[in-house]
C-alpha positions in Angstrom: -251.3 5.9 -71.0 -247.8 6.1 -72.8 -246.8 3.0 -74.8 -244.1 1.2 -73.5 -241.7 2.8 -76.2 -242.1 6.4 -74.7 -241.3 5.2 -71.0 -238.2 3.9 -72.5 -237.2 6.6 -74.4 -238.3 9.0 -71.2 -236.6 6.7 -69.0 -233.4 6.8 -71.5 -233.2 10.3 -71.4 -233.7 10.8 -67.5 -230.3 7.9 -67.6 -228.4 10.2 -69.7 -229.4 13.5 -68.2 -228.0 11.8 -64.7 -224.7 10.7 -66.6 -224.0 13.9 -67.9 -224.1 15.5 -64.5 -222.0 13.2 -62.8 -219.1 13.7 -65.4 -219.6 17.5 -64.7 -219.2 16.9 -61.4 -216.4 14.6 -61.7 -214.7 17.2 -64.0 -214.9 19.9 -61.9 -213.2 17.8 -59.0 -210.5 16.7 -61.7 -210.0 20.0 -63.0 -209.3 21.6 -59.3 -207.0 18.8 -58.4 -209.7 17.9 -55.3 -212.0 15.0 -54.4 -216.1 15.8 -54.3 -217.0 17.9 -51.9 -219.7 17.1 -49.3 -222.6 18.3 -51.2 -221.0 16.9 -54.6 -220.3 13.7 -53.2 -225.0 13.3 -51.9 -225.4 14.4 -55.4 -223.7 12.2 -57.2 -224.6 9.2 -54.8 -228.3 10.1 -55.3 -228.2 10.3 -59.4 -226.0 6.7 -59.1 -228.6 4.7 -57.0 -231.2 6.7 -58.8 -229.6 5.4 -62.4 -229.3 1.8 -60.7 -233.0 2.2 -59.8 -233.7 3.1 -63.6 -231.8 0.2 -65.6 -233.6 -2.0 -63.6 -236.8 -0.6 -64.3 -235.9 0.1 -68.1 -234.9 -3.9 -68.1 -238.4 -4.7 -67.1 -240.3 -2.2 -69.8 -237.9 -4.2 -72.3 -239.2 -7.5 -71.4 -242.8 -6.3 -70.9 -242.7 -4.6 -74.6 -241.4 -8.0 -75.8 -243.8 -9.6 -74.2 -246.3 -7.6 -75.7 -245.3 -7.6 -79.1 -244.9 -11.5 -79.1 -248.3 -11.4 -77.6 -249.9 -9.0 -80.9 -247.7 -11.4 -82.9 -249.1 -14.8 -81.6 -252.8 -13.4 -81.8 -252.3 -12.3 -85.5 -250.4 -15.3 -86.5 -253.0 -17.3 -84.9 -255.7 -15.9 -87.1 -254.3 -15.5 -90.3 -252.7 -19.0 -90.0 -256.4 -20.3 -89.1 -258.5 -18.3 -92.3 -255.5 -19.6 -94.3 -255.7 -23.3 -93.2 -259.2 -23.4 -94.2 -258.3 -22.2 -97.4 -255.1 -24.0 -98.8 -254.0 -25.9 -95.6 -250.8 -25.3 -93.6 -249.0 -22.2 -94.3 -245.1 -22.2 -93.5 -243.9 -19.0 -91.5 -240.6 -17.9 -92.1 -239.1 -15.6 -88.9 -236.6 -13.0 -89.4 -235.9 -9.1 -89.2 -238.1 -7.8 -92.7 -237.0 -3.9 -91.9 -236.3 -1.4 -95.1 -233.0 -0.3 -96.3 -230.8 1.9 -94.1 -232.6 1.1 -91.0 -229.7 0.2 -88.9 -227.2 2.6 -89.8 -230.8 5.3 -88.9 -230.9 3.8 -85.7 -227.1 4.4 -85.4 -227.2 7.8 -85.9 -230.4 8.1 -83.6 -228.6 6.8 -80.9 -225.8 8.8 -81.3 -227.8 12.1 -81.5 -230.1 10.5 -78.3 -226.7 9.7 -76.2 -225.5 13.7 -77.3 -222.4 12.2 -78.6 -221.5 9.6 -75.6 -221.1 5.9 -77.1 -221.2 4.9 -73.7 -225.2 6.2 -73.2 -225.8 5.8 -76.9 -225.3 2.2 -76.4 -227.5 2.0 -73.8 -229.8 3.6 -75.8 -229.6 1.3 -78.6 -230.5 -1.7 -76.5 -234.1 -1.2 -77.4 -233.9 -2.3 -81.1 -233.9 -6.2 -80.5 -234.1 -6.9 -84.4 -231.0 -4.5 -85.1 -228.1 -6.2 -82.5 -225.2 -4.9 -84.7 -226.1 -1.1 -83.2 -225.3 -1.6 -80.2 -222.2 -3.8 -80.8 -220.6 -1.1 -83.5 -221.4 1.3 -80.2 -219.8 -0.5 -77.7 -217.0 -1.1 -79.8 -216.0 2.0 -80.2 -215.6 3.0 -76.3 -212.9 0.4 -76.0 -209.8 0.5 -78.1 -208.7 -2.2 -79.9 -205.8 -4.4 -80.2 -203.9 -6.6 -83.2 -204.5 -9.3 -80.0 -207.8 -9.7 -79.9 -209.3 -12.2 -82.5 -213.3 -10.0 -82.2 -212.1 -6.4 -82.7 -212.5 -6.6 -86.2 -216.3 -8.1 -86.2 -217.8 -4.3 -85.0 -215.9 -2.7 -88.1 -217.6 -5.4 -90.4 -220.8 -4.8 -88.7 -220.3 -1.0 -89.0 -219.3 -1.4 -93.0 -222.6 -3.5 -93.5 -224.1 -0.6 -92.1 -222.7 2.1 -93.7 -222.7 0.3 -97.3 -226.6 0.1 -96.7 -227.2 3.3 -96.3 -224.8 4.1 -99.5 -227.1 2.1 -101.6 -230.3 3.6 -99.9 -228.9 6.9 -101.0 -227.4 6.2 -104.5 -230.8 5.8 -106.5 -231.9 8.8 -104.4 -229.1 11.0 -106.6 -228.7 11.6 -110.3 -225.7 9.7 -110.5 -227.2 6.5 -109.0 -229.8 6.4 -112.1 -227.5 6.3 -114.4 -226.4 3.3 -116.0 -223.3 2.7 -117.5 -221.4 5.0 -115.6 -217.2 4.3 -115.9 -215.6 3.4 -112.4 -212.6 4.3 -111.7 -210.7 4.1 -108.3 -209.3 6.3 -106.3 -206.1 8.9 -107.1 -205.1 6.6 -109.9 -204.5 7.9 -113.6 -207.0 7.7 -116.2 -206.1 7.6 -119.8 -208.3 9.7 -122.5 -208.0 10.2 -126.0 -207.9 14.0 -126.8 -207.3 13.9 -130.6 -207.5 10.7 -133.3 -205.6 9.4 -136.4 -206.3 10.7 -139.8 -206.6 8.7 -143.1 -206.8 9.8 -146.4 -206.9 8.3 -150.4 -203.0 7.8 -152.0 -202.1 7.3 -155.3 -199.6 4.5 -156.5 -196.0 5.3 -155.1 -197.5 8.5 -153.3 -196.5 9.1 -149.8 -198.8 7.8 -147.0 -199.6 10.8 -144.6 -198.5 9.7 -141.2 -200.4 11.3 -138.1 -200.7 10.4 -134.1 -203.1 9.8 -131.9 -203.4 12.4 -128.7 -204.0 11.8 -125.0 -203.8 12.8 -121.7 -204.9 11.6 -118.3 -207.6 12.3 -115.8 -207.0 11.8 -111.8 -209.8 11.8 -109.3 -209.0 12.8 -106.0 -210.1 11.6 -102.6 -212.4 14.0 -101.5 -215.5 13.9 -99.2 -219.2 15.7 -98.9 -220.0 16.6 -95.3 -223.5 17.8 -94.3 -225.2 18.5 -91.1 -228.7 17.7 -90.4 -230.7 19.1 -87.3 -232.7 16.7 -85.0 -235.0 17.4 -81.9 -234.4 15.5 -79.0 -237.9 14.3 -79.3 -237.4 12.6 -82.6 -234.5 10.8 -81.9 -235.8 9.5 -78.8 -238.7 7.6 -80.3 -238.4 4.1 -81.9 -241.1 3.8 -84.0 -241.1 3.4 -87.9 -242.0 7.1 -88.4 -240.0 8.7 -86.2 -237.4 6.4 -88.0 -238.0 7.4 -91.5 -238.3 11.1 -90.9 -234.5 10.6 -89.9 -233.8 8.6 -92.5 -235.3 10.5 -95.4 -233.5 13.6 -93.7 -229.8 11.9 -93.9 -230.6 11.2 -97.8 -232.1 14.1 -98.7 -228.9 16.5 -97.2 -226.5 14.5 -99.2 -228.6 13.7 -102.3 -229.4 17.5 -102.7 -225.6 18.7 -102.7 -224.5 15.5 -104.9 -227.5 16.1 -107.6 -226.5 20.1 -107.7 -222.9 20.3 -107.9 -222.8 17.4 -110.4 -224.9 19.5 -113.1 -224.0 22.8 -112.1 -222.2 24.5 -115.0 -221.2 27.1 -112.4 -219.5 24.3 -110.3 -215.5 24.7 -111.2 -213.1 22.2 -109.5 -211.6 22.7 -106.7 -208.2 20.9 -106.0 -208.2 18.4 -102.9 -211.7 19.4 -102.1 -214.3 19.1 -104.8 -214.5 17.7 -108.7 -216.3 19.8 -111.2 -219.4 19.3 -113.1 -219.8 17.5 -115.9 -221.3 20.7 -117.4 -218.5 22.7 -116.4 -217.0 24.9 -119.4 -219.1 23.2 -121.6 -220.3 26.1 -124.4 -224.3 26.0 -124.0 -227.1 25.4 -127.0 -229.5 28.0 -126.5 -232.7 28.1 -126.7 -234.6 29.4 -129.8 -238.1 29.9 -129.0 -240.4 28.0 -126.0 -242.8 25.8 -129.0 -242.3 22.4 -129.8 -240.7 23.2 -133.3 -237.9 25.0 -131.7 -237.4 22.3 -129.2 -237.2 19.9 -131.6 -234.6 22.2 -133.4 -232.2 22.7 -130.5 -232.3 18.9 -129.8 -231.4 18.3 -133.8 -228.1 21.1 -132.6 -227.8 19.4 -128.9 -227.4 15.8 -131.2 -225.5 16.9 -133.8 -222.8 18.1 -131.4 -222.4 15.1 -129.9 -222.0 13.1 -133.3 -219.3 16.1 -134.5 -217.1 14.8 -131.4 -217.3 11.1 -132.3 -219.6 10.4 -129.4 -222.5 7.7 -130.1 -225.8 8.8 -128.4 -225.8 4.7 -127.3 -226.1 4.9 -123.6 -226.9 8.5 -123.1 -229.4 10.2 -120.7 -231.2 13.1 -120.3 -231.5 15.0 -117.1 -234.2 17.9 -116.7 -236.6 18.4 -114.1 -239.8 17.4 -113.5 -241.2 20.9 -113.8 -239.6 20.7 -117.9 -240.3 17.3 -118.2 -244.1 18.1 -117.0 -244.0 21.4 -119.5 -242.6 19.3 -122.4 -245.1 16.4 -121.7 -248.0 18.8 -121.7 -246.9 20.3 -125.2 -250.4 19.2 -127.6 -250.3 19.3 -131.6 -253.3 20.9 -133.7 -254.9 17.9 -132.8 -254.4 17.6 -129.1 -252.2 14.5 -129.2 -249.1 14.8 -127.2 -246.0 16.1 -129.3 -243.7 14.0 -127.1 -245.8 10.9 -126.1 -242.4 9.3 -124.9 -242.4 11.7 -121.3 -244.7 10.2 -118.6 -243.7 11.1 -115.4 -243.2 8.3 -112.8 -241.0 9.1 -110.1 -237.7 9.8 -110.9 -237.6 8.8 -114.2 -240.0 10.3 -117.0 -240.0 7.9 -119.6 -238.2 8.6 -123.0 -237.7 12.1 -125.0 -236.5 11.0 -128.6 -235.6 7.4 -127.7 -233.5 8.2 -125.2 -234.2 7.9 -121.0 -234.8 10.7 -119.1 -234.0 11.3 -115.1 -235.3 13.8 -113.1 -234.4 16.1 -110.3 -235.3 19.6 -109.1 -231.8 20.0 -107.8 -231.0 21.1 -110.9 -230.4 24.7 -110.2 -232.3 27.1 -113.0 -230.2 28.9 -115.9 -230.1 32.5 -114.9 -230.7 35.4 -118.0 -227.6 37.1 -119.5 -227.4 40.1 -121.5 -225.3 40.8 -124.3 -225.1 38.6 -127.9 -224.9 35.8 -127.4 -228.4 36.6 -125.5 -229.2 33.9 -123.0 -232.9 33.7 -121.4 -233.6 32.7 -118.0 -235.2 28.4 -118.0 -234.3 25.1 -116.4 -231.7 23.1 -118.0 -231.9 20.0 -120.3 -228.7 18.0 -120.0 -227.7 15.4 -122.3 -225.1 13.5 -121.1 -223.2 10.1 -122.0 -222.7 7.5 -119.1 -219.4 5.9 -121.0 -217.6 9.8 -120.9 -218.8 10.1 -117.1 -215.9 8.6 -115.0 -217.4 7.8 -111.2 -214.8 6.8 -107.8 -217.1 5.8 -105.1 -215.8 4.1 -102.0 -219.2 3.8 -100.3 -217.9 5.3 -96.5 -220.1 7.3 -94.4 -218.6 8.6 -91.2 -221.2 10.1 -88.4 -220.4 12.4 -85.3 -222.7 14.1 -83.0 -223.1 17.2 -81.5 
């Protein structure tokens, strides 16, 4: 027997299957300047009594699957409470939605993909999330317009920021650039001073001259641009509310965004591009090459990667790498004569791997792979280690997702 969340979602669809017929027929009659014709007019009768017949009978599978899940609720609170009276007494319960990060703004787009674009059915839709009200309001919302007037149109734009902010900080430590600390944040189309060249000082003799020099700068603007990404759903997916069904989507959303972010912020191939896209922070930056694959040479080419940074003045305070876990997992596994680790900083956990010389490491496989080139100075084909420093890294963020559906 189906659970009472797939007669819903059946009976959702068979709702918005009816809806979309009528406008058809309805735009038909508009577009030929007529009224329904006989047979348009028993069709569109039949699918409207039918549809009344349906929200009725969707109200009651709503109240009968609340019903049943206060039931499940009572019987395990019943229990536990009981095992746990005998144990330490009275145990206080404390009610309220406990659901993970992003789920709202998920269910948002799952209606919207459900309703095929409609707010009106996608509101409907959204009426079976009882612990996620602010759906459904940002849906409505947005079929009426609103006016300076009236004192509640603002509330659904609150509720839709809350939303939408959620999901931002769902998907930040997803991305490269959410695991860095330290990063410096800038806003928006406003001008950033940076120091290109310093002040020189030298020894003087009594009554010599004193050498007189300047400091250089210049100034940095980030645009307002925007990442856009589509992401494929079935119509049997979005029509079921359970968790899983619910996490699919939601790991979906992040991973569509997080991959583009992670790539074309490492990318030493990725140039800018005016009013669309900022470049990399690798971007025309002249490459250390490798010098051999054992842990001698690595250590060598770290000694160069370092010593470059303390040539341009830059403290290695505060800096990261950023490799992959495949090089992270290759350096880790690197053994001396006497089988001890040669790096015993790396341990792979997640999306962090530990240290590599006293300094953090974060990890991606979005890093794309460096590709061979011929000719002096030789480069061989291998992933990339980045070294980078959070202070130098300016970030403008203003946390807005938009979603449409199609």
């Amino acid at each position: 027997m189906a659970t009472y969340a797939e007669q819903i979602g059946a009976f959702e669809a068979k709702l918005a299957s009816n809806v979309a017929t009528m406008k058809s027929l309805m735009d038909a009659a508009s577009e030929k300047g007529e009224t329904l014709d006989a047979e348009a007019q028993d069709q569109f009768d039949e699918m409207q009594a039918e549809n009344q017949s349906v929200e009725k009978h969707l109200s009651r599978l709503r109240d009968m699957e609340k019903l049943s899940v206060a039931k499940a609720a009572d019987v395990t609170d019943a229990t536990s409470t009981k095992a746990a009276d005998a144990v330490r007494g009275p145990v206080a319960t404390v009610k309220g939605p406990n659901l993970p990060k992003g789920t709202a703004f998920t269910r948002y787009a799952m209606a919207l993909m459900a309703g095929k674009g409609n707010l009106m059915q996608s509101a409907e839709i959204a009426k079976r999330w009882d612990d996620t009200p602010q759906v459904e309001t940002v849906l409505k919302a947005a079929v009426a317009a609103g006016t300076t007037t009236d004192t509640n149109w603002a509330k659904p734009l609150v509720e839709y920021s809350n939303m939408a902010s959620e999901f931002a900080e769902l998907l930040r430590p997803a991305t490269i650039l959410g695991r860095i600390d330290g990063l410096r944040r800038v806003p928006f189309n406003i001008k950033v001073p940076r120091q290109t060249g310093g002040a020189s000082a030298s020894w003087v003799g009594e009554g010599a001259p004193k050498p007189v020099s300047s400091l250089a700068f210049d100034s940095i603007n980030l645009g307002h641009t925007k990442v856009a990404g589509i992401v494929v759903m079935t119509e049997e997916l979005v029509r079921f509310s359970n968790p899983a069904a619910e996490d699919i989507v939601r790991r979906d959303l992040v991973e569509t965004i997080g991959g583009l972010i992670d790539k074309d912020f490492v990318d030493p191939a990725k140039a800018a591009v005016s009013g669309v896209s900022p470049a990399s922070i690798t971007n025309g930056v002249t490459p250390v090459v490798a010098t051999g694959t054992t842990a001698d040479h690595l250590r060598a080419d770290v000694k160069t990667l370092m010593s470059n940074f303390i040539a341009a003045n830059m403290s290695l305070s505060g800096a990261v790498w950023i490799m992959t876990e495949t090089q992270a997992l290759a350096i880790a596994m690197l053994l001396n004569p006497l089988g001890q680790p040669e790096f015993p900083g790396l341990s792979i956990n997640g999306g962090t791997a530990g240290t590599f010389f006293g300094i953090p490491v974060i990890l991606s496989e979005n890093i794309p792979a460096q590709q061979a080139v011929a000719g002096p100075p030789a480069i061989p084909a291998g992933s990339r280690i980045i070294l980078a420093k959070a202070s130098e890294i300016l970030l403008a963020d203003d946390g807005q997702v938009m979603l449409d559906a199609s």
